[in-house]
C-alpha positions in Angstrom: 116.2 97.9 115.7 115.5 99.9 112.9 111.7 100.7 111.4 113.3 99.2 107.8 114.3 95.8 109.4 111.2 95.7 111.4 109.8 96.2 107.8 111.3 93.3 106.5 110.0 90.8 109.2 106.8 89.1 109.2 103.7 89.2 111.1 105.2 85.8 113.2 108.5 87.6 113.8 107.3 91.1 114.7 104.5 89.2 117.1 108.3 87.5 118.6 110.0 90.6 118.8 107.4 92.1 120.4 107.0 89.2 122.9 110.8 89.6 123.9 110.2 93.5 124.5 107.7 93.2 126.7 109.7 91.0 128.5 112.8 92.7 128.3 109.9 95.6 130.1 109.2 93.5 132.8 112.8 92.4 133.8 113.8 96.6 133.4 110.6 97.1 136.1 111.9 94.3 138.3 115.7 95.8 138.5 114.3 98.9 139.4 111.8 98.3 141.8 115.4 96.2 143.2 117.6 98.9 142.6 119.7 96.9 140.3 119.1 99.1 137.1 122.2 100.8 135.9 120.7 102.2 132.6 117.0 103.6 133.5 117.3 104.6 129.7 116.5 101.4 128.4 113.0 102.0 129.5 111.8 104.6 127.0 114.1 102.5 124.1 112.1 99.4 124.9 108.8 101.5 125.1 109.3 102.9 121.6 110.3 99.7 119.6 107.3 97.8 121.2 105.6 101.0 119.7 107.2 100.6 115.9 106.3 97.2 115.9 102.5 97.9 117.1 102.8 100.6 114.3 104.0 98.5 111.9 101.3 95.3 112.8 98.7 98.3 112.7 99.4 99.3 109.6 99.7 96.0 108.0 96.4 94.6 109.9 94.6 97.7 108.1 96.1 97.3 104.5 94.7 93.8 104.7 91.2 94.3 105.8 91.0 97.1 103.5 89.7 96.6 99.6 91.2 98.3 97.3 88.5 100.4 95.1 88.9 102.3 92.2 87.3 105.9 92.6 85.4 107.0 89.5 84.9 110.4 88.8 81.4 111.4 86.9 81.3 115.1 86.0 77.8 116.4 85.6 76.9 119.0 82.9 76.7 122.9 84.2 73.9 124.8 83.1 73.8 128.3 82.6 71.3 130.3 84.4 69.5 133.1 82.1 70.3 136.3 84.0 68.6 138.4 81.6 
C-alpha cells in the first residue's frame, strides 16, 4: 500500500490494517517454520508497511499532543563599548 493512501485512512483504519499485517506476519512465520512458504519476500514487505503505518500513527499521535505556539522574537538593544 502506498504511504499517500495510508495517508488518507484514519486512525480506526490504519489501527485495522495494521492488525491484518501482523497477522498476515504470523501466518508468513507459520509457513516457514512448515516449509510451505513459496515467497520468503513477503516477510520484509509486511515488516515495512506495518512500519509506514507505525510512522504514520506516530506522527499523527505527536501532531495532536502537541500545541501549536507562536514564537516571538524580542531583539534587545546593542551597546557600544567605548574602546578609547
Amino acid at each position: 500500500m502506498k504511504v499517500s493512501e495510508l495517508h488518507s485512512k484514519s486512525v480506526d483504519e490504519l489501527k485495522q490494517e495494521r492488525l491484518a499485517l501482523l497477522r498476515e506476519q504470523f501466518n508468513l512465520r507459520m509457513q516457514r517454520a512448515t516449509g510451505q512458504l513459496n515467497k520468503p519476500h513477503q516477510f520484509k514487505q509486511v515488516r515495512r508497511g506495518i512500519a509506514r503505518i507505525n510512522t504514520i500513527l506516530g506522527e499523527r499521535a505527536t501532531r495532536m499532543s502537541t500545541p501549536v505556539v507562536e514564537a516571538t522574537v524580542v531583539v534587545a538593544p546593542v551597546e557600544k563599548a567605548d574602546t578609547e
